[in-house]
C-alpha positions as CSV (number, residue, x, y, z in Angstrom):
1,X,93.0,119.4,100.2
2,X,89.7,119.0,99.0
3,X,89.5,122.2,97.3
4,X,92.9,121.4,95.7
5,X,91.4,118.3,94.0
6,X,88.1,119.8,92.9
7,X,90.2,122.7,91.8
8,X,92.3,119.9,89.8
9,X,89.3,118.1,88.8
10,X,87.5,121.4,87.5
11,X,90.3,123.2,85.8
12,X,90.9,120.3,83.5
13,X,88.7,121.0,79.9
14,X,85.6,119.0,79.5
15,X,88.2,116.3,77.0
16,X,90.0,115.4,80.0
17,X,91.4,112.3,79.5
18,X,90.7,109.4,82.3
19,X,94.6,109.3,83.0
20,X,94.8,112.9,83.6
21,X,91.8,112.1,85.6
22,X,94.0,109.5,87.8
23,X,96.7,111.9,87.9
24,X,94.0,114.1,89.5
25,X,93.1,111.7,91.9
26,X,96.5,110.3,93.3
27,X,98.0,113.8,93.4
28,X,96.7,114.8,97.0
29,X,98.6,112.1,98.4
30,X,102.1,113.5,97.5
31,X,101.2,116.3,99.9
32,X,101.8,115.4,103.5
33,X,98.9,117.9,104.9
34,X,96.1,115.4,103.2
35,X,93.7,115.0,105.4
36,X,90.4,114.8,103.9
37,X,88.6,111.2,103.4
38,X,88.2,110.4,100.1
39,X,84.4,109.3,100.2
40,X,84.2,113.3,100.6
41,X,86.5,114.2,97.3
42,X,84.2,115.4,94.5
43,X,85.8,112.5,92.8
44,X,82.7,110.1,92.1
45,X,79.7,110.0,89.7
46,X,76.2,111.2,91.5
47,X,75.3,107.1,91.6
48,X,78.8,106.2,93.6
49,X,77.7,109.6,95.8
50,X,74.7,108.5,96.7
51,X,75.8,105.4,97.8
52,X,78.2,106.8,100.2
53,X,75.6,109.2,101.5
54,X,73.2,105.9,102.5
55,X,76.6,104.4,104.1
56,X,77.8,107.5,105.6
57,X,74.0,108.0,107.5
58,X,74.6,104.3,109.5
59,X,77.9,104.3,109.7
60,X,78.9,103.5,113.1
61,X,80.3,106.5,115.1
62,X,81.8,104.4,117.8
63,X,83.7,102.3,115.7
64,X,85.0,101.7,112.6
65,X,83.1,99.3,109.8
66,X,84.9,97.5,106.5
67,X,85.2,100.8,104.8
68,X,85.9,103.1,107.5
69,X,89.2,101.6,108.4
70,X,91.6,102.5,105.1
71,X,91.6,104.9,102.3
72,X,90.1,103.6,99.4
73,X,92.5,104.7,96.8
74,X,95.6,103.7,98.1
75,X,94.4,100.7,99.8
76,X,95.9,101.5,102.8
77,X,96.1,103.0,106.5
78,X,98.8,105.3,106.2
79,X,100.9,106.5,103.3
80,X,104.4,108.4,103.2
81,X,103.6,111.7,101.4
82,X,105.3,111.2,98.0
83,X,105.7,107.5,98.0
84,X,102.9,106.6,96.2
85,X,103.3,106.4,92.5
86,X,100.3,105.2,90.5
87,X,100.7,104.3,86.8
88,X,98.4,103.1,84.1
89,X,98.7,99.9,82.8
90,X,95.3,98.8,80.9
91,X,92.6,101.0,79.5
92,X,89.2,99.3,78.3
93,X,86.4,101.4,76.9
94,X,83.0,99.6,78.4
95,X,80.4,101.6,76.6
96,X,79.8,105.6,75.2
97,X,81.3,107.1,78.4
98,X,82.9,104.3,80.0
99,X,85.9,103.1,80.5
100,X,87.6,100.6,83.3
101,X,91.2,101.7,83.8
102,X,93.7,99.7,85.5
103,X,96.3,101.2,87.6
104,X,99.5,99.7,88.8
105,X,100.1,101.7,92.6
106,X,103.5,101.4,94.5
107,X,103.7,101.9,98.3
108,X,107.1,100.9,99.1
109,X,110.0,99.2,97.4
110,X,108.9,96.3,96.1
111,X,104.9,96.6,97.3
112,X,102.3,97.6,94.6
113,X,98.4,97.2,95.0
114,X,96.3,96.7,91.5
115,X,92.8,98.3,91.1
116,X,91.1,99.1,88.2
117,X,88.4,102.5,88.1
118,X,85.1,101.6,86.2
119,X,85.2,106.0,85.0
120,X,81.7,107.9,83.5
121,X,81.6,111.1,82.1
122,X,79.5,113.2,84.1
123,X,79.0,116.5,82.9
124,X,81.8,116.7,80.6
125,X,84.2,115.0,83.6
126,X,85.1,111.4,83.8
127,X,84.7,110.3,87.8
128,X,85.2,107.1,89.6
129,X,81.6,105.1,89.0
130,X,83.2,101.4,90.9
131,X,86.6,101.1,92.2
132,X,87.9,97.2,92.5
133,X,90.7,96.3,94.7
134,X,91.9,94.1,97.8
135,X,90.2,96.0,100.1
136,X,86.7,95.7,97.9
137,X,85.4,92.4,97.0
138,X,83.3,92.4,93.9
139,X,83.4,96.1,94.0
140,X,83.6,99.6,95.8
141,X,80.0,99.4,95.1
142,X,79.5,96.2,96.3
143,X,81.1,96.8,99.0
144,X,79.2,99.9,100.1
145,X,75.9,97.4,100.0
146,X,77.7,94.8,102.0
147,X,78.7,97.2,104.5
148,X,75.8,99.4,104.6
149,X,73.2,96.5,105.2
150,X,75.6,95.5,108.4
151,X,76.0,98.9,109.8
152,X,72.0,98.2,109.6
153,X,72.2,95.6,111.3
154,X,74.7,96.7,113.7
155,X,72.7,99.7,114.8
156,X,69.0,97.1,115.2
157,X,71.2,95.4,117.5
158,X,72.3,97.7,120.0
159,X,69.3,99.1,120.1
């Protein structure tokens, strides 16, 4: 699956628009064979990469830590293939190449999660630069801090 969305992701022209871009994103989970983790989707800029890289290197392997326990883009555990719908319902541009989208995401009848997608153009793409959502308090990035700096800890612990 990840080859399908870096094949998505690449095919699109350099004037890709950011909600083609979430389309992009979303469309792996309508196919019930996903099984890639999303921190591993060519899907965020070089700065959001690198900050997964540092998280990835102390993440527990034992046990699971505040990110390593739901997909970040659906906000959830587990999703039924097709039942996710995501839909745009803000745009803001924040700067020359930046823009925070808002996207409305159903899971089920009645249940829809809100995040919004700080997006940069990176080499003629726009990629996910923050992600803010339930699951992320002040901030994918934030969170990757917060939980990197406890894995830290975790690990001086035990030892």
């Amino acid at each position: 699956m990840m080859i399908v969305a870096a094949l998505a992701l690449a095919a699109a022209p350099a004037a890709t628009t950011p909600e083609a871009v979430i389309t992009a994103i979303y469309a792996p989970f309508r196919k019930a064979e996903m099984k890639d983790a999303e921190w591993e989707r060519p899907i965020f800029t070089s700065r959001l990469k690198a900050l997964i890289a540092r998280w990835r290197a102390v993440t527990p392997t034992d046990e699971v830590d505040d990110l390593s326990d739901f997909d970040w883009l659906c906000q959830c555990q587990d999703w039924d293939a097709g039942g996710l719908r995501e839909r745009i319902t803000g745009r803001r541009v924040l700067g020359r190449g930046r823009m925070l989208v808002s996207v409305s995401l159903g899971k089920a009848p009645g249940r829809r999660e809100r995040l919004q997608f700080v997006l940069s153009r990176e080499g003629g793409t726009w990629l996910i630069d923050d992600i803010y959502a339930s699951g992320f308090r002040g901030g994918l990035r934030a969170a990757l801090l917060r939980t990197t700096a406890a894995d830290i800890a975790l690990r001086k612990q035990a030892r």
